[in-house]
N, C-alpha and C positions, 0 to 999 in steps of 0.2 A: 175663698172661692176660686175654682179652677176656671182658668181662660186657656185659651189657645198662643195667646200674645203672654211673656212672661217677660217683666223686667228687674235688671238689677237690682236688690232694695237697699243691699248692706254695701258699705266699701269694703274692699280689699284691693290689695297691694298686687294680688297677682296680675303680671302683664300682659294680658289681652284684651283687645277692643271691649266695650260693655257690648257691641252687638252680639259678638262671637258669644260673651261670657249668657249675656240673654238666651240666645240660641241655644247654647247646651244646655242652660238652665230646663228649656223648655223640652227637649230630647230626656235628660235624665227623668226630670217631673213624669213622659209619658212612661217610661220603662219603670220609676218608682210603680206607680199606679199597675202596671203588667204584674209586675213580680209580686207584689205584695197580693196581687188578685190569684197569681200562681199557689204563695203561700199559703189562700185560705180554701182553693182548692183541694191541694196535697191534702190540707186538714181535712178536710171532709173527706176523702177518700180515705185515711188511716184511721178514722175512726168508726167509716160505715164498711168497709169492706170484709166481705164474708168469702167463706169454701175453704177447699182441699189448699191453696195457695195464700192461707192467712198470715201465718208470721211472716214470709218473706217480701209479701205484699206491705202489711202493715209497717215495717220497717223501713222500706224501698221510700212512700209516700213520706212518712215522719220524718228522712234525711230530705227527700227536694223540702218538706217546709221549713226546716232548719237551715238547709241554704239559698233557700228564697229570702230570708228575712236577713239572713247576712247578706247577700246581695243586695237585698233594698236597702240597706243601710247605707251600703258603701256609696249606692248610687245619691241617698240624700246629702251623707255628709258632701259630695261632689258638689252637687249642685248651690250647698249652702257656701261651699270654700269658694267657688264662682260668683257670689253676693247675691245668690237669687234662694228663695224661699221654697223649703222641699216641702211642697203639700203631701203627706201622708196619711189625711184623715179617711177615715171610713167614705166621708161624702165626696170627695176628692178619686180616691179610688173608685168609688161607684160611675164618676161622672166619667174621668178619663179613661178607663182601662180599656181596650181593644180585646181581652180572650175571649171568646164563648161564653156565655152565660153556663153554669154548673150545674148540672141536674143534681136532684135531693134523691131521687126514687130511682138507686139503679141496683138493679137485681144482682146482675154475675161483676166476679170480681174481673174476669179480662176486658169487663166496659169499662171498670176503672182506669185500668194502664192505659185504655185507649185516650179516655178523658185527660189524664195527667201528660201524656206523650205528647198530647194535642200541644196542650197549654205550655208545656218546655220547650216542645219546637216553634210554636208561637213564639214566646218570650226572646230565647235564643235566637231566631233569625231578626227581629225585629233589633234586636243588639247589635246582631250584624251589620245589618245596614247603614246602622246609626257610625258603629264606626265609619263607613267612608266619607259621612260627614262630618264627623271630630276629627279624622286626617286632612279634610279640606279647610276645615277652622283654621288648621296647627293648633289644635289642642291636643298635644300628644298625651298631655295624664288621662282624659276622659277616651281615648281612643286605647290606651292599655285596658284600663279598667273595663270597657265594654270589652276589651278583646278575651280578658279570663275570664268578666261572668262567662262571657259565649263558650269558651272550652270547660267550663266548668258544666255547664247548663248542658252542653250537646254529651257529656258523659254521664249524665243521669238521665237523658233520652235514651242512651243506648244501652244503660241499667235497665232500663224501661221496655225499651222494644224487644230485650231481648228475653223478657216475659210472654210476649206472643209466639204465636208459631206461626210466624207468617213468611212466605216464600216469592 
């Protein structure tokens, strides 16, 4: 069961405070929870999306969910090498995640990219952030790794956005 308070469960050797190691524990657990909600979004948009922009569309979403779930990994294995428990369950993602709720019933495919762009810019900026508190930790590995999902993440926004024609 997901809390808001997360403590270390495992030892490990790595050297930082258990608070710091708690803390990111609790930071990666919310971004776990984001991305893999990312994940099941993409999926549903690369397998409902229709029109004149279908294969490039359906590809587009099928790469963010392949790299949603390689991101979420990266982020659990983190949190586990930290001694804290990467919840990844369905109920765990449902309770923590922060995106948008996903609509089921969406007609045109440019509400797709918009839905998907939402939830990358979401994911990614919330990355962001999170790094300036893993540099304030000195947790430099957890402040790397938020720093490439985010340039990772902010260039499949811009695969994204630049499916719209917006000025």
């Amino acid at each position: 069961m997901t809390s808001n308070e997360l403590h270390t469960r495992h030892r490990t050797r790595v050297d930082l405070p258990e608070n710091t190691r708690a803390a990111m524990g609790l930071i990666l657990n919310e971004r776990l929870a984001d991305f893999l909600d990312l994940e099941r979004q993409a999926k549903q948009a690369h397998w409902n999306v229709r029109g004149p922009h279908f294969q490039p569309l359906h590809e587009l979403f099928d790469a963010v969910a392949t790299l949603a779930v390689g991101w979420a990994d990266d982020l659990a294995e983190r949190a586990v090498q930290l001694g804290v428990v990467a919840e990844g369950t369905v109920q765990a993602v449902a309770e923590r995640s922060e995106l948008p709720r996903c609509p089921t019933n969406v007609e045109h495919s440019h509400e797709w990219v918009h839905i998907i762009a939402e939830a990358l810019a979401f994911c990614a900026n919330a990355a962001r952030a999170d790094i300036k508190e893993a540099v304030a930790a000195e947790d430099d590995i957890t402040a790397d790794l938020l720093t490439r999902i985010t340039g990772e993440a902010d260039k499949q926004l811009w695969f994204g956005e630049a499916q719209l024609d917006e000025r």
